[in-house]
N, CA, C and O atoms as a printed pandas DataFrame, in Angstrom:
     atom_number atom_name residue_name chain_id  residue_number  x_coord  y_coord  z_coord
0              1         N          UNK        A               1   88.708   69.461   60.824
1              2        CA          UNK        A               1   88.622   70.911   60.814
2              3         C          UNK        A               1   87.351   71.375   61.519
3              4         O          UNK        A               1   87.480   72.382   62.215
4              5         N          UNK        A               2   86.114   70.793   61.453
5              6        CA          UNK        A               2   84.932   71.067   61.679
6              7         C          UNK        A               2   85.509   70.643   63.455
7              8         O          UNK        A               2   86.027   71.636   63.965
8              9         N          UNK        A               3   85.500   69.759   64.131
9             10        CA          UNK        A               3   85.563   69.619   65.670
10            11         C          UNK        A               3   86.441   70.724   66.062
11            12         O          UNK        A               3   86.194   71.273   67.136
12            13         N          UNK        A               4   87.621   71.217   65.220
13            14        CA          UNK        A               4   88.544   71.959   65.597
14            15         C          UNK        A               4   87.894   73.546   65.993
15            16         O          UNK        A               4   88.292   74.248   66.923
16            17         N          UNK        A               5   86.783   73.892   65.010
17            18        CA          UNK        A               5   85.952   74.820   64.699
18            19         C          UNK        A               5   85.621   74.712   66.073
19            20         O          UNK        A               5   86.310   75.220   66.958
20            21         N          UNK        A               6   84.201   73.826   66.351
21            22        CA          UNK        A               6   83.914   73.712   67.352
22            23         C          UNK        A               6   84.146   74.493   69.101
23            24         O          UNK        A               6   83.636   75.174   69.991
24            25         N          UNK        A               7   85.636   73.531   68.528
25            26        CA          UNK        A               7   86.554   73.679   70.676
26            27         C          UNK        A               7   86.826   74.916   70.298
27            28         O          UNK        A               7   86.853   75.466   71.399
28            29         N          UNK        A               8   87.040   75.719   69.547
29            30        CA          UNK        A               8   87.420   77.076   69.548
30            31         C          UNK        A               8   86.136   78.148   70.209
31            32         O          UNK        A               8   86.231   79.089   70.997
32            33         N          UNK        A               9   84.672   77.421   69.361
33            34        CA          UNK        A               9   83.761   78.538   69.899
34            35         C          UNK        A               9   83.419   78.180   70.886
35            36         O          UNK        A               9   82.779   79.034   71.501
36            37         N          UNK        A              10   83.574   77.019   71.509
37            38        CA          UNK        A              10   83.567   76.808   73.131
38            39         C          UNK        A              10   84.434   77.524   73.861
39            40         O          UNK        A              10   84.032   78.280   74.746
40            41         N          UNK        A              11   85.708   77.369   73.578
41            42        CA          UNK        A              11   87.066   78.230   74.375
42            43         C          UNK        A              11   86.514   79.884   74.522
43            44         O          UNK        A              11   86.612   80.630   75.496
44            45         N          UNK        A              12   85.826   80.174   73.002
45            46        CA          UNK        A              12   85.543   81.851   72.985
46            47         C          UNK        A              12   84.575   81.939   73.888
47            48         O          UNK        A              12   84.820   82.839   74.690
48            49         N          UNK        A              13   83.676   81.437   74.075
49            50        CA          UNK        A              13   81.942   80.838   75.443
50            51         C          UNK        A              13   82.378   81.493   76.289
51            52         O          UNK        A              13   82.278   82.679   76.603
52            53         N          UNK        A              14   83.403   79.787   77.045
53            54        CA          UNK        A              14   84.292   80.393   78.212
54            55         C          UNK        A              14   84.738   81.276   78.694
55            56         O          UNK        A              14   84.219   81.877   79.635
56            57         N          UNK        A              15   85.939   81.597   78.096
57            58        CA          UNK        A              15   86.302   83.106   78.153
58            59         C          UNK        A              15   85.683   84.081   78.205
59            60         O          UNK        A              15   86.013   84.967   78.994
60            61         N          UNK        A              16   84.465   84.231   77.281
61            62        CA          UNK        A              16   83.603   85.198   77.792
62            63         C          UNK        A              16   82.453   84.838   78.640
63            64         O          UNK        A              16   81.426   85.514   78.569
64            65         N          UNK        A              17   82.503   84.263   79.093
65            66        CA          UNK        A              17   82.108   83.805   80.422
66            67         C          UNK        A              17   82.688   83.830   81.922
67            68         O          UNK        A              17   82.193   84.002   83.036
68            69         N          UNK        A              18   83.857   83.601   81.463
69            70        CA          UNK        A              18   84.647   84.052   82.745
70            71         C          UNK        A              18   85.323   85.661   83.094
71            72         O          UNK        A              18   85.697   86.229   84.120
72            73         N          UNK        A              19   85.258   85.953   81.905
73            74        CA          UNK        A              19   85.672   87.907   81.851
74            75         C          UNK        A              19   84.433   88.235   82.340
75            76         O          UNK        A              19   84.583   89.178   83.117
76            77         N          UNK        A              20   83.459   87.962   82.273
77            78        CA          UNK        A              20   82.051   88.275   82.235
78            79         C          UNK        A              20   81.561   88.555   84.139
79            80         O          UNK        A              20   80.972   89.477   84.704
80            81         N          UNK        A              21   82.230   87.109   84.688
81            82        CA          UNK        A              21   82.120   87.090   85.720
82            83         C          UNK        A              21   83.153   87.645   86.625
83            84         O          UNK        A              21   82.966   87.935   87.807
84            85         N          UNK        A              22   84.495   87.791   85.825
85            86        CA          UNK        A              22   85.552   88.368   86.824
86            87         C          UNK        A              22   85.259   89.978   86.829
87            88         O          UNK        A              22   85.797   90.709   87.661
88            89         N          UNK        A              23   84.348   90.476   85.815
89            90        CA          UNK        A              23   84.064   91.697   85.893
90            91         C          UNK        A              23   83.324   92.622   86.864
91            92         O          UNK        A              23   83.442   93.734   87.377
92            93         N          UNK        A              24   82.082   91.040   86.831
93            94        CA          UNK        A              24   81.248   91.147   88.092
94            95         C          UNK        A              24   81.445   91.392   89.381
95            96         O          UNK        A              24   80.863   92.152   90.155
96            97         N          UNK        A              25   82.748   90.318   89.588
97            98        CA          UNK        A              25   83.603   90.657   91.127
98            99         C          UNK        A              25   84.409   91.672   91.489
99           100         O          UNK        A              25   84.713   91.967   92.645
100          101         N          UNK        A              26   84.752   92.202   90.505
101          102        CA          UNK        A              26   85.765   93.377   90.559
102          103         C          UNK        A              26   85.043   95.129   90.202
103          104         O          UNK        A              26   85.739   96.144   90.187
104          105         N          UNK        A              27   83.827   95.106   89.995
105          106        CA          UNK        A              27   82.804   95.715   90.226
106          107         C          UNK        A              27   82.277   95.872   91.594
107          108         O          UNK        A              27   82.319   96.928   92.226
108          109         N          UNK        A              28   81.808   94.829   91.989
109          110        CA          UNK        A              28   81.257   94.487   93.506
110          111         C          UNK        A              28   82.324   94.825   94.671
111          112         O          UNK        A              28   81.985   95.164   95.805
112          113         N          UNK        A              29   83.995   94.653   94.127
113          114        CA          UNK        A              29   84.853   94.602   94.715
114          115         C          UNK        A              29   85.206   96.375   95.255
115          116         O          UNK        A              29   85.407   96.852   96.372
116          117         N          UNK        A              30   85.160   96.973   93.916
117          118        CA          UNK        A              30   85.364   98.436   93.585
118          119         C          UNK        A              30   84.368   99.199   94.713
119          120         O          UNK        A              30   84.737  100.061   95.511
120          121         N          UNK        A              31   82.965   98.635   94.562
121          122        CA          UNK        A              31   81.828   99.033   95.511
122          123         C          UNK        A              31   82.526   99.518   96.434
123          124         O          UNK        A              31   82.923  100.643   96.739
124          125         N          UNK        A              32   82.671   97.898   97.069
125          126        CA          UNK        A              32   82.927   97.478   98.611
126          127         C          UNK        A              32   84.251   98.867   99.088
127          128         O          UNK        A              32   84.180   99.603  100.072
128          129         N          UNK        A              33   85.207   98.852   98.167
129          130        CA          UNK        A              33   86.238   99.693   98.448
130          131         C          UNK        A              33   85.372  101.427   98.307
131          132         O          UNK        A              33   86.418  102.062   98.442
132          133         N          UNK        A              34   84.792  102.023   98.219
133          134        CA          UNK        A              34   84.533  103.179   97.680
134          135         C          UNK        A              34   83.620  103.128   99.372
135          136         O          UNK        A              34   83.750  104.014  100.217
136          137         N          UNK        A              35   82.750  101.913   99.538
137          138        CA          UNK        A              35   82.030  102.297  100.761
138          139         C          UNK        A              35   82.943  102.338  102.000
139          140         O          UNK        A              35   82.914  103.145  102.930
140          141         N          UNK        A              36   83.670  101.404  101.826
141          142        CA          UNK        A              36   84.995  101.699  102.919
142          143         C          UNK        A              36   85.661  103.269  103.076
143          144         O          UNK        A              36   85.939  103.602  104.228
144          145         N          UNK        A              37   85.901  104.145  102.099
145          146        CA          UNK        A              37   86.941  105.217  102.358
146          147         C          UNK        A              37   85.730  105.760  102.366
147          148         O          UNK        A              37   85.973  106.544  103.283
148          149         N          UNK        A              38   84.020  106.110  101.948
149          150        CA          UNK        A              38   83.388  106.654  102.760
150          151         C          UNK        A              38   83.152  107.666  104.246
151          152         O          UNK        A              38   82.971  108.823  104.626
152          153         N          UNK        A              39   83.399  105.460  104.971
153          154        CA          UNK        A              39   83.301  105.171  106.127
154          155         C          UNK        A              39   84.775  105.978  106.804
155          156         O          UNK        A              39   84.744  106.809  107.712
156          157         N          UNK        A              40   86.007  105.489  106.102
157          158        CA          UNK        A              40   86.734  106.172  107.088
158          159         C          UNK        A              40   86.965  108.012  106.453
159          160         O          UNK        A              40   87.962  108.723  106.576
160          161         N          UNK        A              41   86.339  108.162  106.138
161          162        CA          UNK        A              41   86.269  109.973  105.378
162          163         C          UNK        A              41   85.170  110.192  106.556
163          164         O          UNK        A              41   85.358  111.304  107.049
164          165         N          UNK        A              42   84.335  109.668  107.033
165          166        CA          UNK        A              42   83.908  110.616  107.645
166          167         C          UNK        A              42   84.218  109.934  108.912
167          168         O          UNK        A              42   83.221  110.205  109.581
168          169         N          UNK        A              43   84.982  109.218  109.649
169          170        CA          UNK        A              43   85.383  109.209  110.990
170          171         C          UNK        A              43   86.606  109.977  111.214
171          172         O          UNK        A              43   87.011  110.099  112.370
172          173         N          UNK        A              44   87.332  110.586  110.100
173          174        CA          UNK        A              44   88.085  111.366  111.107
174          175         C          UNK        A              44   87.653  112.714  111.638
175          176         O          UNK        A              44   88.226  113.231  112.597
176          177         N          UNK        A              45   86.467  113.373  110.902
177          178        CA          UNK        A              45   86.020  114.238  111.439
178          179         C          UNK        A              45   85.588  114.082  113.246
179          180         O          UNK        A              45   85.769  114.808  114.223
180          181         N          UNK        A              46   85.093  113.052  113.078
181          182        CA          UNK        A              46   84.560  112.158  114.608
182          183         C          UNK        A              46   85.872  112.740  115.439
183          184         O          UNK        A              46   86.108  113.742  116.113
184          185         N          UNK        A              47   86.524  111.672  115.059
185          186        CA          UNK        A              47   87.770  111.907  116.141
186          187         C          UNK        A              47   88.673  113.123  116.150
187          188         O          UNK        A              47   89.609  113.186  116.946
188          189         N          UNK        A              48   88.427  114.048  115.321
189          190        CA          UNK        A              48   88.836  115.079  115.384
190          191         C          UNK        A              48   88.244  115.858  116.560
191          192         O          UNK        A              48   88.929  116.395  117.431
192          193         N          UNK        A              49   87.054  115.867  116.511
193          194        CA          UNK        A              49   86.091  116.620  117.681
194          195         C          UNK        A              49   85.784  115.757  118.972
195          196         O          UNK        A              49   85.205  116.210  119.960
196          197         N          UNK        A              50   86.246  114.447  118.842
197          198        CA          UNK        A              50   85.530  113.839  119.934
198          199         C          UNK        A              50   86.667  113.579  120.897
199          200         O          UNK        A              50   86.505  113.415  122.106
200          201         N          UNK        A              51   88.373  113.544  119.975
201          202        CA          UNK        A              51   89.523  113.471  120.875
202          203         C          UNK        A              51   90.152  114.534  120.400
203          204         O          UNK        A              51   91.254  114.327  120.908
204          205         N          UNK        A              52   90.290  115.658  119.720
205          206        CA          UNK        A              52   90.912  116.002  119.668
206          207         C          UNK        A              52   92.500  116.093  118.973
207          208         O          UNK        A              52   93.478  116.839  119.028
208          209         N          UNK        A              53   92.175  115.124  118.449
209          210        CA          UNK        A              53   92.896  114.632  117.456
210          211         C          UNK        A              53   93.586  115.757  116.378
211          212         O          UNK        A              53   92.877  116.652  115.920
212          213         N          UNK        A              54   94.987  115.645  116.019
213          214        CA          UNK        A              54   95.794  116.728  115.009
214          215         C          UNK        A              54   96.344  116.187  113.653
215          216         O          UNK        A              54   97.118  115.240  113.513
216          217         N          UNK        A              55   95.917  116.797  112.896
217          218        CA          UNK        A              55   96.403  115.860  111.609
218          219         C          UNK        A              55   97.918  115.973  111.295
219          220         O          UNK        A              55   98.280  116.954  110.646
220          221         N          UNK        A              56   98.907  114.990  111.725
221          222        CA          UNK        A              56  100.287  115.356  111.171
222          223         C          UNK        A              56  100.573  115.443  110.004
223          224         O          UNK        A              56   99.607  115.259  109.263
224          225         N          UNK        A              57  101.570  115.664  109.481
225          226        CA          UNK        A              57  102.400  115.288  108.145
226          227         C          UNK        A              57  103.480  114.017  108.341
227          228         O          UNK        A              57  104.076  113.748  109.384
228          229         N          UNK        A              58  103.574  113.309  107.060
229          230        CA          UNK        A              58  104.204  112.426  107.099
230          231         C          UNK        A              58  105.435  113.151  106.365
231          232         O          UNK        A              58  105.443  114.070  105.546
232          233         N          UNK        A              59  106.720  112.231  107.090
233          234        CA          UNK        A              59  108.337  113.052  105.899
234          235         C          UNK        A              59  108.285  112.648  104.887
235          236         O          UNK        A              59  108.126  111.522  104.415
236          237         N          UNK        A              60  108.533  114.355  104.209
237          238        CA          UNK        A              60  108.653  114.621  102.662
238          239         C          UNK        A              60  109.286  113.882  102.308
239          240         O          UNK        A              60  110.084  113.424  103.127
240          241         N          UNK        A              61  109.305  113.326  100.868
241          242        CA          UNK        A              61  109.960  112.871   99.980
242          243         C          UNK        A              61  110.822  113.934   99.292
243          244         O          UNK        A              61  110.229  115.009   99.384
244          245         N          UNK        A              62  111.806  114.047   98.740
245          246        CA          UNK        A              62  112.663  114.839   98.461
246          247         C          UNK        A              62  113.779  114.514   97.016
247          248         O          UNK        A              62  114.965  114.260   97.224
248          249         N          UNK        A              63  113.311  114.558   95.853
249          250        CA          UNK        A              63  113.636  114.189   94.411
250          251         C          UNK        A              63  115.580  114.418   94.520
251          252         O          UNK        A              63  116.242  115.455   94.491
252          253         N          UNK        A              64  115.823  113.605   94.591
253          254        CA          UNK        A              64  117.507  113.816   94.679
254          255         C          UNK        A              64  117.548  114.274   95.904
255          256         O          UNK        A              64  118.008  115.414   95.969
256          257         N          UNK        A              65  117.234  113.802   96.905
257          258        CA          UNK        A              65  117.794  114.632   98.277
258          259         C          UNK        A              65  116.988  113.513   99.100
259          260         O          UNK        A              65  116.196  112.653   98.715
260          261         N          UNK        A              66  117.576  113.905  100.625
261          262        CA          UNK        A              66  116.676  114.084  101.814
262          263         C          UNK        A              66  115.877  115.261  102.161
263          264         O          UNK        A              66  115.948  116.433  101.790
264          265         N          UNK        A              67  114.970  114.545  103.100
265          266        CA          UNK        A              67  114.473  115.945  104.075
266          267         C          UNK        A              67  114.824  115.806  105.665
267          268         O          UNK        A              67  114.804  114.763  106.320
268          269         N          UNK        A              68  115.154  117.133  106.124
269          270        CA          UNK        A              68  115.800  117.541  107.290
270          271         C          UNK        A              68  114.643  118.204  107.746
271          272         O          UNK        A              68  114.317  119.333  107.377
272          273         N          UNK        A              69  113.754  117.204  108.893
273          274        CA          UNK        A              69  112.494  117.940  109.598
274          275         C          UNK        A              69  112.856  118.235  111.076
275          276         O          UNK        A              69  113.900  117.849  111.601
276          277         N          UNK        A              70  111.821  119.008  111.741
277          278        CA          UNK        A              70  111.829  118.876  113.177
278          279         C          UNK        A              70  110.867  117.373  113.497
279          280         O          UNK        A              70  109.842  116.968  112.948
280          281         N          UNK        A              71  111.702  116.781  114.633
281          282        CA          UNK        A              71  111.047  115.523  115.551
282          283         C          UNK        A              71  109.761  115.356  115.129
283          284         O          UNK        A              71  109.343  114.366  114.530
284          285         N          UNK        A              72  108.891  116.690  115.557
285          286        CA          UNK        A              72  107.433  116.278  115.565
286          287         C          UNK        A              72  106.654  116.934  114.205
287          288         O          UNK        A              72  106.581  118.127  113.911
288          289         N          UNK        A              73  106.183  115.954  113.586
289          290        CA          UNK        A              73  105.715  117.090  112.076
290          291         C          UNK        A              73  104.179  117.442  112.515
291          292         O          UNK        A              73  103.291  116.915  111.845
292          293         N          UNK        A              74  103.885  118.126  113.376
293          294        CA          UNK        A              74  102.866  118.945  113.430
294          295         C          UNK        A              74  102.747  120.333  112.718
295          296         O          UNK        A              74  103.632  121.089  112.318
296          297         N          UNK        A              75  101.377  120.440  112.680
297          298        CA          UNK        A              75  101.024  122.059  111.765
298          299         C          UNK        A              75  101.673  123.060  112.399
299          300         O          UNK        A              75  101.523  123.502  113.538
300          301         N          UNK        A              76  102.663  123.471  111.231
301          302        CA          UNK        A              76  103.417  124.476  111.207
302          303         C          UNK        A              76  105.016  124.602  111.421
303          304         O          UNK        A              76  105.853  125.497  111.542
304          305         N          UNK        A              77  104.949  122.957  111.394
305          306        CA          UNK        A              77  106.536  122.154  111.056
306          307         C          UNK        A              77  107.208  122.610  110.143
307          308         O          UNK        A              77  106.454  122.965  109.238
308          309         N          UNK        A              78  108.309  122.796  109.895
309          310        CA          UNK        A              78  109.253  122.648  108.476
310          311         C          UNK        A              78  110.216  121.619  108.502
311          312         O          UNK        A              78  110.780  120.943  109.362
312          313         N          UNK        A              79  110.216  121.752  106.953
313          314        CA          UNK        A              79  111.141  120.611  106.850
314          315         C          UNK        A              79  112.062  121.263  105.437
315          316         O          UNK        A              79  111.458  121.728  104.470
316          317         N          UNK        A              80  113.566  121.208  105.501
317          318        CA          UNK        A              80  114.560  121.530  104.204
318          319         C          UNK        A              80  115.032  120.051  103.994
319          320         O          UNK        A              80  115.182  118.979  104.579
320          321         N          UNK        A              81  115.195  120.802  102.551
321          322        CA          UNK        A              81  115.951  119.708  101.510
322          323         C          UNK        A              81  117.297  120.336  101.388
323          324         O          UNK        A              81  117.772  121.416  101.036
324          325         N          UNK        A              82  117.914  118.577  102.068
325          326        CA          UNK        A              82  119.383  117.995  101.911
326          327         C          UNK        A              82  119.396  117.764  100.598
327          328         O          UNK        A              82  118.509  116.969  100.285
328          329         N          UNK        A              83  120.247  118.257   99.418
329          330        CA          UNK        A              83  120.496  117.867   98.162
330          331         C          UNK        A              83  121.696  116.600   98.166
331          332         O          UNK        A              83  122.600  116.678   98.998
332          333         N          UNK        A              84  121.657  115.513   97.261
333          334        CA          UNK        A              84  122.861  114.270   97.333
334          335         C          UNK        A              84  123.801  115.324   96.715
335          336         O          UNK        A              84  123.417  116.393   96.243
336          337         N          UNK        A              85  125.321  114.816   96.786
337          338        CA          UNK        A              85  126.185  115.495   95.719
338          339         C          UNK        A              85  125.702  115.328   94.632
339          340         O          UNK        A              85  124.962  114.518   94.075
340          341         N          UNK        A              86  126.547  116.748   94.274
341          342        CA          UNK        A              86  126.138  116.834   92.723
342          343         C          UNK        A              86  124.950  117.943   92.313
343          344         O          UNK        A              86  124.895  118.470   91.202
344          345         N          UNK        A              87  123.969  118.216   93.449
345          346        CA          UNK        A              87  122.703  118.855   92.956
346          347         C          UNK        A              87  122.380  119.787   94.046
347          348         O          UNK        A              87  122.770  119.510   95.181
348          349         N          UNK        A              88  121.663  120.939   93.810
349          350        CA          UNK        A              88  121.151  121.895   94.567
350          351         C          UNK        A              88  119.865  121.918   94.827
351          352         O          UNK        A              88  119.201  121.061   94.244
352          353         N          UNK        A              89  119.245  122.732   95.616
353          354        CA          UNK        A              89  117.983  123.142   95.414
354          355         C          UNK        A              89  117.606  123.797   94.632
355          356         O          UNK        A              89  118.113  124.712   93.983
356          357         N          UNK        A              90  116.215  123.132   94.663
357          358        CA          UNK        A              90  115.552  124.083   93.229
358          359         C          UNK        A              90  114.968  125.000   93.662
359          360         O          UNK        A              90  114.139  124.780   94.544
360          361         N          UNK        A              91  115.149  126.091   93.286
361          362        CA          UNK        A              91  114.408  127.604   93.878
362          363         C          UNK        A              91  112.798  127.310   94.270
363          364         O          UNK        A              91  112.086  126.800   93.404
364          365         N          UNK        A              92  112.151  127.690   95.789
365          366        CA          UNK        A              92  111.150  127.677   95.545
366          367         C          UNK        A              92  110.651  126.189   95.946
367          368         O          UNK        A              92  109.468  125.848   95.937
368          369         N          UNK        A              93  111.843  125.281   96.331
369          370        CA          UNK        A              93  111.297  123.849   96.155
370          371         C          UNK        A              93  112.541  123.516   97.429
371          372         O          UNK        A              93  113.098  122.421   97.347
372          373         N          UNK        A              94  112.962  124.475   98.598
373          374        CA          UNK        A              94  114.097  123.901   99.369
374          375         C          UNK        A              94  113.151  124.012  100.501
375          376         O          UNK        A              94  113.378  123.058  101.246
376          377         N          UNK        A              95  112.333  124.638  100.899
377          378        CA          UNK        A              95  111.761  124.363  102.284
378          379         C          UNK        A              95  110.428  124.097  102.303
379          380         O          UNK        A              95  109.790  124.511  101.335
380          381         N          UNK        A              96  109.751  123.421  103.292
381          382        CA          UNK        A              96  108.309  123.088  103.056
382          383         C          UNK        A              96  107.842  123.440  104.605
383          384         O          UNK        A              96  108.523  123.845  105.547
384          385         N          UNK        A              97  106.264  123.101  104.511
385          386        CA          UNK        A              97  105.649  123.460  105.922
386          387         C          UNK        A              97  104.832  122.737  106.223
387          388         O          UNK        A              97  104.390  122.111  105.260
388          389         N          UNK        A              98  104.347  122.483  107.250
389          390        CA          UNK        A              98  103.081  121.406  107.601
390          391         C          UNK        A              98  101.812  122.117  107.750
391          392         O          UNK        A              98  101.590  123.094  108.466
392          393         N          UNK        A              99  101.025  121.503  106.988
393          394        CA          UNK        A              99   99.787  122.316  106.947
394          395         C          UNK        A              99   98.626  122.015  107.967
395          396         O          UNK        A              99   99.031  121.118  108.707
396          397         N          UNK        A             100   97.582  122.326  108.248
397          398        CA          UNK        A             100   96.641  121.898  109.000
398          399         C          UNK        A             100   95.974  120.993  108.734
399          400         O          UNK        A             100   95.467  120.346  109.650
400          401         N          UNK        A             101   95.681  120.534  106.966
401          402        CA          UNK        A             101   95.533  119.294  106.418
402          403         C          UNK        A             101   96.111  118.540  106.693
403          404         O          UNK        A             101   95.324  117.598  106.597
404          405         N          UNK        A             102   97.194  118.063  107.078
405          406        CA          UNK        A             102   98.321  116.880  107.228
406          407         C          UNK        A             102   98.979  117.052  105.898
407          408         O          UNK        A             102   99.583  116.003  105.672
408          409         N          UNK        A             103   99.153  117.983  104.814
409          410        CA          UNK        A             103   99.492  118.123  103.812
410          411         C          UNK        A             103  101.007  119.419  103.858
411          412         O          UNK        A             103  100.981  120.355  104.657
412          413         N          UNK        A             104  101.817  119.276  103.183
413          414        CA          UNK        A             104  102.673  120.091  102.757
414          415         C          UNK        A             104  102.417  121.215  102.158
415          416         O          UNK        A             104  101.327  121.209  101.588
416          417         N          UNK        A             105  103.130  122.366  102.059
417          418        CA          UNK        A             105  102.550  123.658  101.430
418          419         C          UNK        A             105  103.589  123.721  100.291
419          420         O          UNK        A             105  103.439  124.748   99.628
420          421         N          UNK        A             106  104.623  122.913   99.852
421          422        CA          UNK        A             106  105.386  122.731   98.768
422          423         C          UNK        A             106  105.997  121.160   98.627
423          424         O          UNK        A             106  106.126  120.382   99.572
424          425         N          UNK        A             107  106.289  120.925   97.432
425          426        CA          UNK        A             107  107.221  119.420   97.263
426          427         C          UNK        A             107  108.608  119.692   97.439
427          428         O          UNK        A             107  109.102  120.656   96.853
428          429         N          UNK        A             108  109.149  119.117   98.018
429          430        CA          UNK        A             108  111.155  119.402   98.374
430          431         C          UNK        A             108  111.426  118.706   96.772
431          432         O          UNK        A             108  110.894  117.671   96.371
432          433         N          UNK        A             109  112.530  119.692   95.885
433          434        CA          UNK        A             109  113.600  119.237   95.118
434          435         C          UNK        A             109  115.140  119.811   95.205
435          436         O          UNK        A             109  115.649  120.806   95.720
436          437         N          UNK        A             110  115.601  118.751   94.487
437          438        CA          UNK        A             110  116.758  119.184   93.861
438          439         C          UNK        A             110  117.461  118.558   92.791
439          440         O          UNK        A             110  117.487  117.341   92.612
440          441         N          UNK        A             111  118.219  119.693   91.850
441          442        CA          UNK        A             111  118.338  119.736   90.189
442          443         C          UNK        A             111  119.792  119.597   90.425
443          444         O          UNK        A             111  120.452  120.010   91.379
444          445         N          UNK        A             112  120.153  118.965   89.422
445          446        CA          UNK        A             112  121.560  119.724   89.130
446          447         C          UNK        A             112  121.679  121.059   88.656
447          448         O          UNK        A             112  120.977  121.665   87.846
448          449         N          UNK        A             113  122.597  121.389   89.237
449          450        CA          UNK        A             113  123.052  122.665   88.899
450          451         C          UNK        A             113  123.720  122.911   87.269
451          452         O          UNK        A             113  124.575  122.135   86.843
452          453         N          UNK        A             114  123.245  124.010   86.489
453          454        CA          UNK        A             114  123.676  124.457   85.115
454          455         C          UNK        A             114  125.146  124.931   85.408
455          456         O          UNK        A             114  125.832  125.220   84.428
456          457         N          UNK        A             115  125.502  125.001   86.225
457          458        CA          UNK        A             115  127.044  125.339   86.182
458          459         C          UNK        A             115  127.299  124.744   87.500
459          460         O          UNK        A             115  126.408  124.620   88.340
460          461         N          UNK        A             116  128.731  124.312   87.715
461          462        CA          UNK        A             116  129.150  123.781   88.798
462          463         C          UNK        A             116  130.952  123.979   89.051
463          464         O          UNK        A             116  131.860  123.190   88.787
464          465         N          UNK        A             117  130.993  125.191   89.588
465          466        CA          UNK        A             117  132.771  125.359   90.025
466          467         C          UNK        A             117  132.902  124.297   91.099
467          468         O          UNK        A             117  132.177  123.849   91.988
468          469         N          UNK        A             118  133.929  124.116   90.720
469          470        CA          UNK        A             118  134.865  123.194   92.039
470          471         C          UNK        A             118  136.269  123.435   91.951
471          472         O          UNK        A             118  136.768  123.377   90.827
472          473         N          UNK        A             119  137.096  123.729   93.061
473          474        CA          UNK        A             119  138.338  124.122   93.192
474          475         C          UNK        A             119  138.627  125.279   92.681
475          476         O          UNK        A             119  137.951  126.184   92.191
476          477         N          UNK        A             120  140.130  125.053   92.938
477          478        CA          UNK        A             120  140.788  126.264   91.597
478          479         C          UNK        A             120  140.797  127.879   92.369
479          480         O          UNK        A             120  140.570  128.050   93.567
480          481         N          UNK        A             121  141.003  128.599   91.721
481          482        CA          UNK        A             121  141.385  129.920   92.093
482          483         C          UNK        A             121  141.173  130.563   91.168
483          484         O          UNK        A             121  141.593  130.193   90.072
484          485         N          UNK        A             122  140.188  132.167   91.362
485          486        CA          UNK        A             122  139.754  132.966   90.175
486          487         C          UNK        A             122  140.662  134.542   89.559
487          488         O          UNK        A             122  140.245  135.149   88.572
């Protein structure tokens, strides 16, 4: 019982010895990453002014749907939401725009609809 004692508070050592050190690296690691997006946070200003450079938008994502953009998503692009069967647009959430950020001026959805006719004659 007593050796058994022992290998246990060795195993606990270890372990905290090695959390100890994987903490260390993943600290140092975190650094390294934070000085990186720094670095590229402030080069696009660079190349903004030095080429001329335009910030696009990338295609929307679209919650139950596609999005239907023009070719080039430059500022002041739009883009509508294709709903799959079954679902509409959500008010307020069917067309979007490209901003000068490279950012969207809304998120594309679509809901199912609370009522849904099909066929028939009224």
């Amino acid at each position: 019982a007593g050796r058994m004692k022992s290998k246990a508070k060795i195993l606990v050592l270890i372990l905290g010895f090695t959390s100890h050190v994987y903490a260390d690296r993943i600290s140092a690691l975190e650094k390294r990453v934070e000085d990186l997006e720094a670095t590229l946070n402030g080069l696009e200003p660079l190349f903004v002014s030095r080429y001329g450079l335009i910030r696009n938008c990338m295609t929307p994502t679209v919650l139950n749907g596609k999005a239907q953009c023009a070719e080039k998503l430059k500022p002041g692009a739009k883009c509508s939401a294709v709903c799959n069967p079954g679902y509409i647009g959500t008010p307020g959430k069917v067309v979007t725009s490209c901003k000068e950020d490279g950012f969207w001026t809304d998120d594309l959805q679509c809901e199912i609809p609370l009522l849904l006719v099909s066929g028939g004659t009224v």
